[in-house]
C-alpha positions as a Markdown table, in Angstrom:
| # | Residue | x | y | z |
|---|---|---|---|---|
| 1 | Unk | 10.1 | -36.0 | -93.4 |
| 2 | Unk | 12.6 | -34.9 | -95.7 |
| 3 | Unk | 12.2 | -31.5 | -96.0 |
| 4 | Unk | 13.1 | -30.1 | -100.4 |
| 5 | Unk | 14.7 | -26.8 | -101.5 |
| 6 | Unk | 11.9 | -25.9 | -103.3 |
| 7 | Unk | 9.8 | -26.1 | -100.1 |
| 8 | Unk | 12.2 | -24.0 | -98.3 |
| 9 | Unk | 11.9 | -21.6 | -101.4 |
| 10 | Unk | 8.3 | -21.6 | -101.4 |
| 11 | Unk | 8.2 | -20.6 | -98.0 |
| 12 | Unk | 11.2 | -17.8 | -98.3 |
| 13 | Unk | 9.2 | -15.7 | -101.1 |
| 14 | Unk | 5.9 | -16.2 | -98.6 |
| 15 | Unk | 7.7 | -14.6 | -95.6 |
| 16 | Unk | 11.1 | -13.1 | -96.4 |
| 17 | Unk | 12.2 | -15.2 | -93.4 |
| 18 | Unk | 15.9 | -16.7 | -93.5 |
| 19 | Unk | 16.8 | -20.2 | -95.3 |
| 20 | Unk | 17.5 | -21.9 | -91.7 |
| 21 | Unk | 14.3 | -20.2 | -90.3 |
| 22 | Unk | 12.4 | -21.5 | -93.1 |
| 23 | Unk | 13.7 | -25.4 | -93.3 |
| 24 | Unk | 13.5 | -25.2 | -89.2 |
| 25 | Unk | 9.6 | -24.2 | -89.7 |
| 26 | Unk | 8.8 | -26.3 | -92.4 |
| 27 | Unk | 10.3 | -29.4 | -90.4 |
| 28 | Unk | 8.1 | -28.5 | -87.2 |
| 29 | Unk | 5.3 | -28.7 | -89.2 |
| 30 | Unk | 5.9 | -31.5 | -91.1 |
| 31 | Unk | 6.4 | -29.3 | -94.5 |
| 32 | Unk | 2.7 | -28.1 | -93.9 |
| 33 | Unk | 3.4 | -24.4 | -95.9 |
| 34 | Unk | 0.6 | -22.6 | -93.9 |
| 35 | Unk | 1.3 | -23.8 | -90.7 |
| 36 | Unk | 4.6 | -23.1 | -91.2 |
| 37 | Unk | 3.6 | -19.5 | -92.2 |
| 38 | Unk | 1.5 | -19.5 | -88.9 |
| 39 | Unk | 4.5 | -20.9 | -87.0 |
| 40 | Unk | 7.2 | -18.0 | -88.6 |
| 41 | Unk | 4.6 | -15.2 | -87.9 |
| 42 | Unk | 4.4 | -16.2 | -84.4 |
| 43 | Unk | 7.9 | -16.2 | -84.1 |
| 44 | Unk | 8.3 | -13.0 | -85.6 |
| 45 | Unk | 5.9 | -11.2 | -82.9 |
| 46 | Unk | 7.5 | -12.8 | -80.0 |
| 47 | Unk | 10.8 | -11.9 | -81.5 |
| 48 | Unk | 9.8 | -7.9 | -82.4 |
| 49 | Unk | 8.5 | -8.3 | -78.6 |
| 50 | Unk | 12.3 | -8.9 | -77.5 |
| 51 | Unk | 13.7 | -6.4 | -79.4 |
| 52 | Unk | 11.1 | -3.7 | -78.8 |
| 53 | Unk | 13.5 | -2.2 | -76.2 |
| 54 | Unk | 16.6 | -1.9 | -78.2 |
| 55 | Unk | 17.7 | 1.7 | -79.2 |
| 56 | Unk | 16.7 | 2.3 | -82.8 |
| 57 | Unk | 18.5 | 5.6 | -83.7 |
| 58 | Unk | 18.9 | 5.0 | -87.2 |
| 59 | Unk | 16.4 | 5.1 | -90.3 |
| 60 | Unk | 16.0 | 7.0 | -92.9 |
| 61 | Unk | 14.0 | 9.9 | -93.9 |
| 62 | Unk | 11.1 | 9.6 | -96.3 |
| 63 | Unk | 9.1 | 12.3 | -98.5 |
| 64 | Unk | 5.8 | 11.9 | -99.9 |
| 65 | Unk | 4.2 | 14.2 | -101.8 |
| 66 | Unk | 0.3 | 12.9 | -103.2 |
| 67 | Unk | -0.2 | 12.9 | -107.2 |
| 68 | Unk | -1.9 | 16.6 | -107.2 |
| 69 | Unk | 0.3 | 18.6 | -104.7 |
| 70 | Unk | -1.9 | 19.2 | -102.5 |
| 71 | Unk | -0.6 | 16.9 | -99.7 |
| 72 | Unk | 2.7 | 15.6 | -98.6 |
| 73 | Unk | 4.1 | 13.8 | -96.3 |
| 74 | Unk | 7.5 | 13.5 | -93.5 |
| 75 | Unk | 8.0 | 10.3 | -91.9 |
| 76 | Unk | 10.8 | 8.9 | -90.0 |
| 77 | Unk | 11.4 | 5.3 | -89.6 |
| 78 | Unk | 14.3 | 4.0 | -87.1 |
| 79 | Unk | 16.6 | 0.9 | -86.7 |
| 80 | Unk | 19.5 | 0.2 | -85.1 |
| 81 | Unk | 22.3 | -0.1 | -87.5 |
| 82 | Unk | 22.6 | 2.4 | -90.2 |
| 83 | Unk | 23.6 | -1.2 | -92.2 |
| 84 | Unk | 20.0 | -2.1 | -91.7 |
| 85 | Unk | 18.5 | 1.4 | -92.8 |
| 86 | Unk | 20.2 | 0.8 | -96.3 |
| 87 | Unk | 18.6 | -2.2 | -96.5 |
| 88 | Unk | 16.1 | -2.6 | -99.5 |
| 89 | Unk | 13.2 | -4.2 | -97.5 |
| 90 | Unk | 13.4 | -1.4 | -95.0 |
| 91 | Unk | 13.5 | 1.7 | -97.4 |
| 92 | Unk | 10.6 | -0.4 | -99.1 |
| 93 | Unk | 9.0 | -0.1 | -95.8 |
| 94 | Unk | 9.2 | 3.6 | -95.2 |
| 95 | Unk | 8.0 | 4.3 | -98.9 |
| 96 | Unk | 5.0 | 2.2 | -98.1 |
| 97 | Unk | 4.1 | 3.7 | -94.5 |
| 98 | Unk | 4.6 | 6.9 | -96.3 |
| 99 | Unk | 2.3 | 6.3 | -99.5 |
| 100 | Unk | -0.5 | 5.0 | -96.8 |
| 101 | Unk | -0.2 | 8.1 | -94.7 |
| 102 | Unk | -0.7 | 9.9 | -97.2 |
| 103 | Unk | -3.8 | 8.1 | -98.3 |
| 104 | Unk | -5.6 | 7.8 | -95.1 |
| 105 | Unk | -4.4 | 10.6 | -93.6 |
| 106 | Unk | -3.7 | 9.5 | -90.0 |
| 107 | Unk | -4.4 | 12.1 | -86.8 |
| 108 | Unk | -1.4 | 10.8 | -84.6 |
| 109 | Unk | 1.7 | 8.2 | -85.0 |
| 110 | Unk | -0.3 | 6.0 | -82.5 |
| 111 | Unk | -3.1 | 5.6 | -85.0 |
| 112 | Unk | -0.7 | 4.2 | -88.1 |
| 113 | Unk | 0.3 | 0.5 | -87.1 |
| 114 | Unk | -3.3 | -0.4 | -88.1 |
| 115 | Unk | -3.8 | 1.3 | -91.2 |
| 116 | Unk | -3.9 | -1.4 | -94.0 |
| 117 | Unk | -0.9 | -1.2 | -96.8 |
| 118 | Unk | -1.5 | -2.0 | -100.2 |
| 119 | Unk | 0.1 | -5.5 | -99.8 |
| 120 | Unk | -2.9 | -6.2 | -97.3 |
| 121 | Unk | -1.0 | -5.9 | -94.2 |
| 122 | Unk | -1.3 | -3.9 | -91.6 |
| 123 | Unk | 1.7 | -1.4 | -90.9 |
| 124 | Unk | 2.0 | -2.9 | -87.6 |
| 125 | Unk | 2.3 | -7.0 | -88.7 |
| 126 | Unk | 4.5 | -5.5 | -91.5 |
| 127 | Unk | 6.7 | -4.3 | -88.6 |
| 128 | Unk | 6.8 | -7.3 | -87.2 |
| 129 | Unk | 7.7 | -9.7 | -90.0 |
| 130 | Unk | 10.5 | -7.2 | -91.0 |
| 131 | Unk | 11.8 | -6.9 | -87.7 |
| 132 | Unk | 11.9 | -11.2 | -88.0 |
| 133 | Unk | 13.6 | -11.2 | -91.0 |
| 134 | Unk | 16.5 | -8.2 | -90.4 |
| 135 | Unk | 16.7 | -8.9 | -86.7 |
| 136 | Unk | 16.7 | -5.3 | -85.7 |
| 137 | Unk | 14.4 | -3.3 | -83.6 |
| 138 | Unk | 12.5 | -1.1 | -86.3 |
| 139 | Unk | 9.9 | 2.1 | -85.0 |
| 140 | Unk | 8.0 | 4.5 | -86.5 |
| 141 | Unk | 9.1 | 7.6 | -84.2 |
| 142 | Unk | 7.0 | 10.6 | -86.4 |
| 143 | Unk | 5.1 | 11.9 | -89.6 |
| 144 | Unk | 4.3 | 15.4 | -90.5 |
| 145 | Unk | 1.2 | 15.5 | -92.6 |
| 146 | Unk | 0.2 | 18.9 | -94.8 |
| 147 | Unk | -2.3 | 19.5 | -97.0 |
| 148 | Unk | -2.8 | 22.8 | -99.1 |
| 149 | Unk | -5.2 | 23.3 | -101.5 |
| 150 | Unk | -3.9 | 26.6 | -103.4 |
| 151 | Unk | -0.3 | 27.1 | -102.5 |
| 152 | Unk | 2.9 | 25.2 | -103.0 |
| 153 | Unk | 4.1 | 22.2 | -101.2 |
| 154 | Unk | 7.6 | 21.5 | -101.7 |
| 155 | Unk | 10.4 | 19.0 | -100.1 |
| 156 | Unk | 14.1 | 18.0 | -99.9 |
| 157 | Unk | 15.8 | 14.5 | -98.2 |
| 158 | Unk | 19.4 | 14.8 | -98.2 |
| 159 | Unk | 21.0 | 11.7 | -98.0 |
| 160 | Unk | 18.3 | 9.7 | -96.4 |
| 161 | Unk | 18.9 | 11.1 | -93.3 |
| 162 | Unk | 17.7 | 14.6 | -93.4 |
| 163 | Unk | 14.1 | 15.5 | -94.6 |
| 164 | Unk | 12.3 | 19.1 | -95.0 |
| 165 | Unk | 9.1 | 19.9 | -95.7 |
| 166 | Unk | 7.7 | 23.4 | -96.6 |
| 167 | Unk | 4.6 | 25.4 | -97.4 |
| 168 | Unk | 4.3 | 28.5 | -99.6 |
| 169 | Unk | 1.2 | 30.4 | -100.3 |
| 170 | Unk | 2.3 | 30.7 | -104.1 |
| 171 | Unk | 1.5 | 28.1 | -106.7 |
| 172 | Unk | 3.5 | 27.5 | -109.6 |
| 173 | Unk | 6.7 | 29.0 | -108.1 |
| 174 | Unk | 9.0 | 26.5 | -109.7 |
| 175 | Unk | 12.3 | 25.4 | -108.0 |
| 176 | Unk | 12.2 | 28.2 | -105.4 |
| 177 | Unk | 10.2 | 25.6 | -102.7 |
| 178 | Unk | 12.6 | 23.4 | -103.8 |
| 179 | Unk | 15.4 | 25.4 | -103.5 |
| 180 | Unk | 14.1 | 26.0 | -99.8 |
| 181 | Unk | 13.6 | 22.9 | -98.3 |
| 182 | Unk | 17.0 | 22.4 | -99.6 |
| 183 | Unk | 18.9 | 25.4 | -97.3 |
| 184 | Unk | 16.5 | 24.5 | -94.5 |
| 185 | Unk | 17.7 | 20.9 | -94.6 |
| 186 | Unk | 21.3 | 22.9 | -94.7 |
| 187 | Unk | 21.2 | 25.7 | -92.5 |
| 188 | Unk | 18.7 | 24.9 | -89.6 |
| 189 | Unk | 16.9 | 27.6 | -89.1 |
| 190 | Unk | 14.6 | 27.6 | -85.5 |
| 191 | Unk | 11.6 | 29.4 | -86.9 |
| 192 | Unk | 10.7 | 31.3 | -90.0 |
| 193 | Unk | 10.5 | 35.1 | -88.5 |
| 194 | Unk | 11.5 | 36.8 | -85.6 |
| 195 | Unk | 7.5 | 36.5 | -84.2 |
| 196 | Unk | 8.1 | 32.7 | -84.5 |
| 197 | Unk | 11.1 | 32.6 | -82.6 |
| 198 | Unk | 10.2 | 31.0 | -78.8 |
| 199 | Unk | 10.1 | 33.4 | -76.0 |
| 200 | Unk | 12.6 | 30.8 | -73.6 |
| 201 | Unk | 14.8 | 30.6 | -76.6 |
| 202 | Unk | 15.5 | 34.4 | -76.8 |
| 203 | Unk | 15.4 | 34.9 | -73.4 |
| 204 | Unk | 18.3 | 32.6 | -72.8 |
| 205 | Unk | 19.7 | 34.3 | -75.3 |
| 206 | Unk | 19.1 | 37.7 | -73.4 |
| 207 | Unk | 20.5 | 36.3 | -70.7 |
| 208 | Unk | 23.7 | 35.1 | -71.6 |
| 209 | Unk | 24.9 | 38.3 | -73.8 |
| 210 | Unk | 23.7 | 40.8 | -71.1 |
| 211 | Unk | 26.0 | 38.7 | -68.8 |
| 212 | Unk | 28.9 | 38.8 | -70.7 |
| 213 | Unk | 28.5 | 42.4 | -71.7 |
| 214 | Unk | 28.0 | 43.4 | -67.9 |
| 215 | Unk | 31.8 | 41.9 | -68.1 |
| 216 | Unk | 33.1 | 45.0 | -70.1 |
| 217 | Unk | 32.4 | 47.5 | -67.4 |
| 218 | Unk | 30.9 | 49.7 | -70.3 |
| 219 | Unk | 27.7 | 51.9 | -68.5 |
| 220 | Unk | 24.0 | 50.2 | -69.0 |
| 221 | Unk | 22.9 | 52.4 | -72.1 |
| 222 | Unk | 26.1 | 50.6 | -73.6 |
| 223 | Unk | 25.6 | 47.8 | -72.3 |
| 224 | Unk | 21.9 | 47.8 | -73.7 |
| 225 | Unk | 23.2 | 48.3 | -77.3 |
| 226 | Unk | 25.6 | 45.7 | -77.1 |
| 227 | Unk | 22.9 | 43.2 | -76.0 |
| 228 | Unk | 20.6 | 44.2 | -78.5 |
| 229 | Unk | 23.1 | 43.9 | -81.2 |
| 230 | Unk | 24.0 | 40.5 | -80.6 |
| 231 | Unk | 19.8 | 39.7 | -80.2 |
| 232 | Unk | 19.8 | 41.1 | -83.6 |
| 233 | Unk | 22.8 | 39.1 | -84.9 |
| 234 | Unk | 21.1 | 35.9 | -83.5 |
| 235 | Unk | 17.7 | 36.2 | -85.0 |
| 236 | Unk | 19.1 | 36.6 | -88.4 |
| 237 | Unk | 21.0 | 33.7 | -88.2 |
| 238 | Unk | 18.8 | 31.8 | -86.6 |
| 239 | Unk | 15.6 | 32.6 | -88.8 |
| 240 | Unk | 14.4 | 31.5 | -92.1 |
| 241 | Unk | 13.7 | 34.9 | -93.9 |
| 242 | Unk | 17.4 | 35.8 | -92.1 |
| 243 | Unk | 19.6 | 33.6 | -93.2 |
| 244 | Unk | 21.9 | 34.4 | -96.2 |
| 245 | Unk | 20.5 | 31.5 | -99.2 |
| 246 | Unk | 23.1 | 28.6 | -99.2 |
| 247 | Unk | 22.8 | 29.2 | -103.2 |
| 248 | Unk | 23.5 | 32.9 | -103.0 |
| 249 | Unk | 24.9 | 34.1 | -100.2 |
| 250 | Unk | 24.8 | 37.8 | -101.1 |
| 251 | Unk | 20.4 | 37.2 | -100.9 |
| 252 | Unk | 18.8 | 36.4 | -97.8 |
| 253 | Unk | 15.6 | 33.9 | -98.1 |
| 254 | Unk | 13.8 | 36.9 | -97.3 |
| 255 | Unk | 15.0 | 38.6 | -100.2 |
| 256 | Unk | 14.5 | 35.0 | -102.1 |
| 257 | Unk | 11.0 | 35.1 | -101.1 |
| 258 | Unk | 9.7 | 38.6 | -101.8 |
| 259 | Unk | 11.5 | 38.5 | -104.8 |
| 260 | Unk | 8.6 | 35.6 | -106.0 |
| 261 | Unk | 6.1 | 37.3 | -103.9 |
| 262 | Unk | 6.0 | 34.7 | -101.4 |
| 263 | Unk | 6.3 | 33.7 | -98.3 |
| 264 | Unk | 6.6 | 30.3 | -96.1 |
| 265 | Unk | 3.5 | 29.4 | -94.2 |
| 266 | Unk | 5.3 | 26.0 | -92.8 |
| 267 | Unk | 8.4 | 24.3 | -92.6 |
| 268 | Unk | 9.3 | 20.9 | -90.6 |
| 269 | Unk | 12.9 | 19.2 | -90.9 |
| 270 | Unk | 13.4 | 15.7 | -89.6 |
| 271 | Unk | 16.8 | 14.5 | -88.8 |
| 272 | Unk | 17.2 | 10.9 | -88.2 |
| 273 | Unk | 18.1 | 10.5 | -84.3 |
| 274 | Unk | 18.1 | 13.7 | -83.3 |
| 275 | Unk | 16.8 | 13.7 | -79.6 |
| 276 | Unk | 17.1 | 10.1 | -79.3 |
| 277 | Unk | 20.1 | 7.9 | -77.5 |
| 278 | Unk | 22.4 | 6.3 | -79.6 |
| 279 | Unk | 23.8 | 2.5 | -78.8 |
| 280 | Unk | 26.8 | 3.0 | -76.3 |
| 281 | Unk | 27.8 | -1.2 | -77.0 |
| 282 | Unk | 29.5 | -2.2 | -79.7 |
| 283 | Unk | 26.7 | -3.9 | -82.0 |
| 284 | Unk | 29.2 | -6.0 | -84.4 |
| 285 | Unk | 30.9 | -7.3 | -81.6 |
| 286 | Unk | 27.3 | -8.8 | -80.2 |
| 287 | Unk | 26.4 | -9.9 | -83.7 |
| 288 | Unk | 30.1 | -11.6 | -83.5 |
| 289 | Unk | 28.6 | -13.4 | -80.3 |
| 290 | Unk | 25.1 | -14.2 | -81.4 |
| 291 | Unk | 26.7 | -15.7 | -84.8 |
| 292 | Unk | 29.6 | -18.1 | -82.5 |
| 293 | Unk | 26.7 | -19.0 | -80.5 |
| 294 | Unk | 28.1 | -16.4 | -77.5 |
């Protein structure tokens, strides 16, 4: 039977499928609209199945902070293209995974793909049909989840990619958690004090400068100073309260902070990919080939 383009459109809005994908369904089933549905949800799983395996080392970042302040939220969501991850139907899909963490409050990543989105799918079919309709391998790889009652929960995303996410025991404190999140996105810090900092990380540390100071030929008690100099040197770079503010660099954080008579109980900064392998093959060429049928 002759299949009409208002049919095809019919079925388009339904799924977000492709035209071809659409007409191709809607002719198996002998224009049948739910059993096309049917059909193109099948196809979808069996095609996010495929892909599953695919490095997806792009995304985006997304912040969600709940209506009262006293929760927020970090997720990222990968893909494989950073094309894709500017792609309006995937940044709708990280706002919703994030407004639904934040509702039901999840314990691990493994317990999301069956929480239940506002559209009445599950996270996990969601996934699936999205993955049909870009063609790309799409994850949820992690979520921080905080919740404080009295102090100040405050976040940053810089360009997409980047995410923080910080704790203060003040309320009310204005831009300053703001202000934050924004030169931890920036500056990187490991930990938030010297007690924080990980014992392997500063013994590597240790390590390396007491070699290269053993270099000198300077005697140990020098040798000793010179090591704990450049310990000293590392932590303040390398912690929160330590670091000079990106917005003044003449004020530490530390100085920042007591000034408001605060301090950070918690930060968490997402980067998208970091950690993760990036595609080694050239993906436009294999679109090229996919497209001439290759």
């Amino acid at each position: 039977m002759a299949i009409t383009a208002t049919e095809v459109k019919a079925l388009r809005e339904r799924t977000g499928a492709g035209m071809m994908e659409c007409k191709k369904a809607l002719t198996e089933t002998d224009g049948n609209l739910d059993e096309a549905i049917a059909l193109l949800r099948k196809k979808g799983a069996a095609s996010a199945e495929k892909k599953s395996g695919r490095i997806a080392a792009e995304g985006i970042v997304e912040l969600g902070i709940g209506e009262e302040g006293s929760s927020a939220v970090l997720v990222e969501v990968n893909c494989e293209t950073d094309f894709v991850a500017k792609d309006e139907s995937f940044k709708g899909f990280a706002k919703a995974v994030s407004g639904v963490l934040l509702r039901d409050r999840p314990d691990s990543i493994e317990d999301v793909s069956q929480l239940e989105l506002s559209s009445g799918k599950t996270v996990e079919a969601a996934r699936q049909e999205l993955i049909a309709k870009i063609g790309e391998n799409i994850s949820l790889r992690r979520f921080e989840l905080i919740e404080g009652e009295t102090g100040t929960l405050a976040g940053y995303v810089h360009g997409s990619r980047i995410g923080v996410l910080v704790q203060l025991d003040t309320p009310e404190i204005g831009e300053v958690g703001r202000d934050i999140a924004m030169h931890v996105a920036a500056s990187r810090p490991v930990c938030i004090d010297e007690s924080a900092m990980p014992a392997d990380v500063l013994q590597r540390e240790r390590d390396i400068y007491s070699a290269q100071a053993a270099e000198s030929g300077k005697p140990d008690e020098i040798v000793e100073k010179m090591v704990s100099g450049r310990i000293n040197k590392f932590l303040k770079e390398n912690t929160l309260v330590g670091q000079a503010f990106v917005k003044n660099p003449d004020q530490t954080v530390g100085e920042l902070l007591s000034a408001n008579g605060a301090c950070v109980l918690s930060m968490h900064r997402f980067e998208v990919g970091e950690g993760l392998e990036k595609r080694s093959d050239d993906f436009v060429a294999e679109v090229m080939a996919q497209a001439q049928g290759g």
